[in-house]
Chimera marker file (.cmm) of the C-alpha trace (Angstrom):
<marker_set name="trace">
<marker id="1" x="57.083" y="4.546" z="34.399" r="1" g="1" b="0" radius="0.5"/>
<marker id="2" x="55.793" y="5.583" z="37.555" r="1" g="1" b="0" radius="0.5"/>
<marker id="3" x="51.690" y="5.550" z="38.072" r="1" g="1" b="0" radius="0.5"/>
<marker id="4" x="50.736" y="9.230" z="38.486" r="1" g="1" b="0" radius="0.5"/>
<marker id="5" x="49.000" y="9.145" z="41.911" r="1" g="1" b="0" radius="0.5"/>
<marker id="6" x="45.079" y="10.278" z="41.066" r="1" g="1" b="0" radius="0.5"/>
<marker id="7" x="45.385" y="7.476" z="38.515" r="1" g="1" b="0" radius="0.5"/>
<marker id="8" x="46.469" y="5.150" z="42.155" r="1" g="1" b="0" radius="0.5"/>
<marker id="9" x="43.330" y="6.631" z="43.361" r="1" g="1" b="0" radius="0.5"/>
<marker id="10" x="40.585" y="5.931" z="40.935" r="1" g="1" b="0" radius="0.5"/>
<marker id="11" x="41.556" y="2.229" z="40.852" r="1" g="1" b="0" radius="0.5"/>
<marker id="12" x="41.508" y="2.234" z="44.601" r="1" g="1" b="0" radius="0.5"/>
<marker id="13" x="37.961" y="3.781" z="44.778" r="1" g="1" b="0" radius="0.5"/>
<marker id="14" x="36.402" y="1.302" z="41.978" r="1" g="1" b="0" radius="0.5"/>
<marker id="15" x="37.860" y="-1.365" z="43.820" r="1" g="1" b="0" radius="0.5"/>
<marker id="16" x="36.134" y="-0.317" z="46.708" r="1" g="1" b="0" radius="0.5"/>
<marker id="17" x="32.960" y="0.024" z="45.456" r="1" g="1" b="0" radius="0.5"/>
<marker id="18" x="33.458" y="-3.129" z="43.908" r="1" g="1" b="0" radius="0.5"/>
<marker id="19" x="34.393" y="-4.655" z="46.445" r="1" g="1" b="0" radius="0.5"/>
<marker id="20" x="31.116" y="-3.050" z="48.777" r="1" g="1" b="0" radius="0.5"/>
<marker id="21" x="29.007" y="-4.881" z="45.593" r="1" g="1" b="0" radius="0.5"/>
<marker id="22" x="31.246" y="-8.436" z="46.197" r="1" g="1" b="0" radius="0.5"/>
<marker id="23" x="32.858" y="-7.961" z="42.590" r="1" g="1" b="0" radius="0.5"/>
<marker id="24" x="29.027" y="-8.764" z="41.282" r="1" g="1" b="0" radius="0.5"/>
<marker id="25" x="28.994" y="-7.166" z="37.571" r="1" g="1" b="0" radius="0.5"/>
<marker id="26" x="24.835" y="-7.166" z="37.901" r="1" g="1" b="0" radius="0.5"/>
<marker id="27" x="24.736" y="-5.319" z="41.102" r="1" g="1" b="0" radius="0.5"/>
<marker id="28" x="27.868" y="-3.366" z="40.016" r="1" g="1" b="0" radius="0.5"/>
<marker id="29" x="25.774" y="-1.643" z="36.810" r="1" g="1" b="0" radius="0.5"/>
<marker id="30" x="22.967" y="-1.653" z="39.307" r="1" g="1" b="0" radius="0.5"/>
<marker id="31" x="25.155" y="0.832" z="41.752" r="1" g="1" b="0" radius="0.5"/>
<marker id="32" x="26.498" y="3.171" z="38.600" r="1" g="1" b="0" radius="0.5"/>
<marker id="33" x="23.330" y="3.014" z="37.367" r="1" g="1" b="0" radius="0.5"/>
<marker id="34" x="21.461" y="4.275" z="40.228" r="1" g="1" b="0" radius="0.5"/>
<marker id="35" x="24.378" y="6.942" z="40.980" r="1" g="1" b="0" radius="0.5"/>
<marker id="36" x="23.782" y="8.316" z="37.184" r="1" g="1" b="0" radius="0.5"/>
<marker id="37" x="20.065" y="8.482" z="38.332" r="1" g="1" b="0" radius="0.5"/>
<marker id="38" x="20.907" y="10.717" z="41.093" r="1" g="1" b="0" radius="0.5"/>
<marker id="39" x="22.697" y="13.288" z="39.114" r="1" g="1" b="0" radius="0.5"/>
<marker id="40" x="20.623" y="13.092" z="36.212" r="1" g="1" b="0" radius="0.5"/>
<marker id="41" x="19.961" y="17.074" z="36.510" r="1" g="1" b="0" radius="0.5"/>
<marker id="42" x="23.712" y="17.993" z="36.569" r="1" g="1" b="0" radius="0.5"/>
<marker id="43" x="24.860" y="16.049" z="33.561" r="1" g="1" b="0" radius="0.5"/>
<marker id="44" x="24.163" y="16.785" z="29.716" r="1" g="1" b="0" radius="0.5"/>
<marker id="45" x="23.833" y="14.559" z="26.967" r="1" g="1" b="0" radius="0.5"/>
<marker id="46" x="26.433" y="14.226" z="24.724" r="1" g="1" b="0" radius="0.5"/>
<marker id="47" x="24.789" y="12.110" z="22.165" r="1" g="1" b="0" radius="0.5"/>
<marker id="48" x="23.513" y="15.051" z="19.544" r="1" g="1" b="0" radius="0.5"/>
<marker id="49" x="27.296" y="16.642" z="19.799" r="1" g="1" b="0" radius="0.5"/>
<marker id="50" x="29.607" y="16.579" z="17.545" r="1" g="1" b="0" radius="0.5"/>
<marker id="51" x="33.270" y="16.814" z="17.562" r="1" g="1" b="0" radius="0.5"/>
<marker id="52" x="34.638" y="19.485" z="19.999" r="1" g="1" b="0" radius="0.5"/>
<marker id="53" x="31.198" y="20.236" z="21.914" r="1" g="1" b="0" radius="0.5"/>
<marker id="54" x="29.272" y="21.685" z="18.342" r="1" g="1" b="0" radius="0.5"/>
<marker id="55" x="25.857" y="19.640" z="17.724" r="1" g="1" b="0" radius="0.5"/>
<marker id="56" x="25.641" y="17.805" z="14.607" r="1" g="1" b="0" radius="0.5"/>
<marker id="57" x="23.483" y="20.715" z="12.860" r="1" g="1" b="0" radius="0.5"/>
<marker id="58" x="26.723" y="23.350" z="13.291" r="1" g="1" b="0" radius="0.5"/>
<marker id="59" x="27.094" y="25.104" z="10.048" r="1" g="1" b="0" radius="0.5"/>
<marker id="60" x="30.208" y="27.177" z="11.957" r="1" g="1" b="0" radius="0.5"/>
<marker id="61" x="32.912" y="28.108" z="9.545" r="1" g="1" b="0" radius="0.5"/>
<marker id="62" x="36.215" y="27.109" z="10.741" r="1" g="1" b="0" radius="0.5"/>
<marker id="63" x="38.820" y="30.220" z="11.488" r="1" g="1" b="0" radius="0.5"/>
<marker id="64" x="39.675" y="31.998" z="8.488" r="1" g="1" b="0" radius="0.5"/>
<marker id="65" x="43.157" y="32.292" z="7.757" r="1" g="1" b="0" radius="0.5"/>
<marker id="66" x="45.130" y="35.599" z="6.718" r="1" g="1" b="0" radius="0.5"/>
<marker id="67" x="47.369" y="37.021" z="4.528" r="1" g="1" b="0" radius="0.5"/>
<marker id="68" x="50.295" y="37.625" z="7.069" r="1" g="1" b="0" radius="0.5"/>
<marker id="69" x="49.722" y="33.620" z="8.472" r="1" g="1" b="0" radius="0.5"/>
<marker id="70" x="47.408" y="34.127" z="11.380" r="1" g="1" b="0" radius="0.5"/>
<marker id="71" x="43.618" y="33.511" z="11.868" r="1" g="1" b="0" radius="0.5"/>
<marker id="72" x="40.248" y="35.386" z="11.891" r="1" g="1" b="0" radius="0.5"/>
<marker id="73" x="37.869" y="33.471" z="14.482" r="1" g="1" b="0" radius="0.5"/>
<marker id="74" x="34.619" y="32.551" z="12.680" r="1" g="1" b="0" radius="0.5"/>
<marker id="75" x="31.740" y="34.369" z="13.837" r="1" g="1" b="0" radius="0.5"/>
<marker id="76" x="30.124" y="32.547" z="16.699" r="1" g="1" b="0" radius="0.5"/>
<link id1="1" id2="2" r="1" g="1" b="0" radius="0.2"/>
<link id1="2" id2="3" r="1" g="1" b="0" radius="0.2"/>
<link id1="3" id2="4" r="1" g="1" b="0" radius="0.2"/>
<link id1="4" id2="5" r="1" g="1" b="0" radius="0.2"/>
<link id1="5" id2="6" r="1" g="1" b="0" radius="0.2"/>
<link id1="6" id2="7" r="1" g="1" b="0" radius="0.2"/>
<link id1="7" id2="8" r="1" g="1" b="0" radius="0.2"/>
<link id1="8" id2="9" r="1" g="1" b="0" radius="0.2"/>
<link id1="9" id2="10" r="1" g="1" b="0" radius="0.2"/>
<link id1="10" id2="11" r="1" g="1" b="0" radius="0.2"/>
<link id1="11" id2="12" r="1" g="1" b="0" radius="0.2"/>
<link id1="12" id2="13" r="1" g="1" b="0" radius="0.2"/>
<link id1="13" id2="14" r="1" g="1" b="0" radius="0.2"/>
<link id1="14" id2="15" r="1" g="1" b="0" radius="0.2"/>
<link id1="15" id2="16" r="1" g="1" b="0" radius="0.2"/>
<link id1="16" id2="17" r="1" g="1" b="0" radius="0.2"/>
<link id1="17" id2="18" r="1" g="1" b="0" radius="0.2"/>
<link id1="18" id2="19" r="1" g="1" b="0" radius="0.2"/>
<link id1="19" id2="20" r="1" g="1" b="0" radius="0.2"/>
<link id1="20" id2="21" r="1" g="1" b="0" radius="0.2"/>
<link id1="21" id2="22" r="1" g="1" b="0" radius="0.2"/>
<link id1="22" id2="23" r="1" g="1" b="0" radius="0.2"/>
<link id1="23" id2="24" r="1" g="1" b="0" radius="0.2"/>
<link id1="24" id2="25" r="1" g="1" b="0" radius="0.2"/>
<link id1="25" id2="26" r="1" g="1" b="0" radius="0.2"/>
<link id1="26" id2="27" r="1" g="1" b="0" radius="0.2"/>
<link id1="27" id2="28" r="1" g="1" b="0" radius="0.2"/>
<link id1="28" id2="29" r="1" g="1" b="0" radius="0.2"/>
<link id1="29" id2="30" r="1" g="1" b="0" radius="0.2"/>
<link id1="30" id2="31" r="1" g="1" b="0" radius="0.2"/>
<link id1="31" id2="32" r="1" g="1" b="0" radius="0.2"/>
<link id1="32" id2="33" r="1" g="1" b="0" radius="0.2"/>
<link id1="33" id2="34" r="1" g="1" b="0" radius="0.2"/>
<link id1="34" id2="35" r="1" g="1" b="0" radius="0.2"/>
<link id1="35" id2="36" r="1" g="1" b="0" radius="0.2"/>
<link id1="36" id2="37" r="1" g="1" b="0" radius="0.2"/>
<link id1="37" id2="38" r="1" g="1" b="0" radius="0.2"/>
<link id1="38" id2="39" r="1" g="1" b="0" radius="0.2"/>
<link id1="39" id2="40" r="1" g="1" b="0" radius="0.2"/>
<link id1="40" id2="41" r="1" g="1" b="0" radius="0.2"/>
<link id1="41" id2="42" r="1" g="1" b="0" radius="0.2"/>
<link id1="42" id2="43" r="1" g="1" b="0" radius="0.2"/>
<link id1="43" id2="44" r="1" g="1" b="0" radius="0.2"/>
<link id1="44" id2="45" r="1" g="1" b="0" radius="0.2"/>
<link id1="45" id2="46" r="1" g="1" b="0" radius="0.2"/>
<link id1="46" id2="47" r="1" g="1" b="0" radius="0.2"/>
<link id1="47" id2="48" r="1" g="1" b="0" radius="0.2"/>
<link id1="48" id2="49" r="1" g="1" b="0" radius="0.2"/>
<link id1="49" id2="50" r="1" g="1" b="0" radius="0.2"/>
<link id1="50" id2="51" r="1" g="1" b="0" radius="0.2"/>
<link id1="51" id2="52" r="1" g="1" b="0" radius="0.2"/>
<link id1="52" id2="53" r="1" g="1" b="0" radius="0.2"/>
<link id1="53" id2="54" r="1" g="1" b="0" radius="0.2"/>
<link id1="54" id2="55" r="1" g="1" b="0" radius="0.2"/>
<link id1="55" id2="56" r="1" g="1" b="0" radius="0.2"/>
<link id1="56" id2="57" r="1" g="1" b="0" radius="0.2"/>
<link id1="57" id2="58" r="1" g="1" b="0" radius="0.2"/>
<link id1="58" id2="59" r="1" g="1" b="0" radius="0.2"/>
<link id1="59" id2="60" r="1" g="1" b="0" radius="0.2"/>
<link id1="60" id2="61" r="1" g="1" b="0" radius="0.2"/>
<link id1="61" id2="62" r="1" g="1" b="0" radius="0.2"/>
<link id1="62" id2="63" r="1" g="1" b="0" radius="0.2"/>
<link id1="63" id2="64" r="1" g="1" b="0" radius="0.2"/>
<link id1="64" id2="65" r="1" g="1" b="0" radius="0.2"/>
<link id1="65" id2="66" r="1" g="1" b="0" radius="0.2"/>
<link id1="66" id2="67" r="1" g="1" b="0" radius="0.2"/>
<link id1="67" id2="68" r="1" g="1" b="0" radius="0.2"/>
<link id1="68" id2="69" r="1" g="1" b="0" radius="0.2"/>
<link id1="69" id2="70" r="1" g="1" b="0" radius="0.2"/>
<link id1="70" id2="71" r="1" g="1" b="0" radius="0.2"/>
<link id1="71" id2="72" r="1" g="1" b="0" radius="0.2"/>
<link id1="72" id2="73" r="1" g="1" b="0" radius="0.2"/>
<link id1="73" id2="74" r="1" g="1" b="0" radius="0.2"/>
<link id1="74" id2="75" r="1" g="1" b="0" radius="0.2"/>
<link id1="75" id2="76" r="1" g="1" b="0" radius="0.2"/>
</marker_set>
């Protein structure tokens, strides 16, 4: 199976960086590390969510389901 081509071009650009760190795992984290720095404001923390985006303190109902087979959305 042929390797879809924006998979090609991750593994070329982490190669690259890689490569701009000589293949050094220390200075490697240290380069990821400082890029996850610089975008600190854009990016939110996952860590309190829970499956599919809800935090861990979601008391949502899931859909509720009809008499004629289809759904209600839960209240949101």
């Amino acid at each position: 199976m042929a390797t879809p081509p924006i998979l090609e071009e991750v593994r070329r650009v982490r190669h690259e960086i890689s490569e701009e760190v000589g293949h050094d795992p220390k200075r490697l984290r240290e380069y990821y590390a400082k890029i996850q720095e610089s975008v600190r404001s854009r990016t939110i923390n996952l860590a309190d969510q829970g499956p599919y985006g809800r935090t861990k303190d979601c008391t949502e109902a899931d859909d509720q389901p009809t008499s004629d087979g289809s759904s209600i959305p839960s209240s949101r």
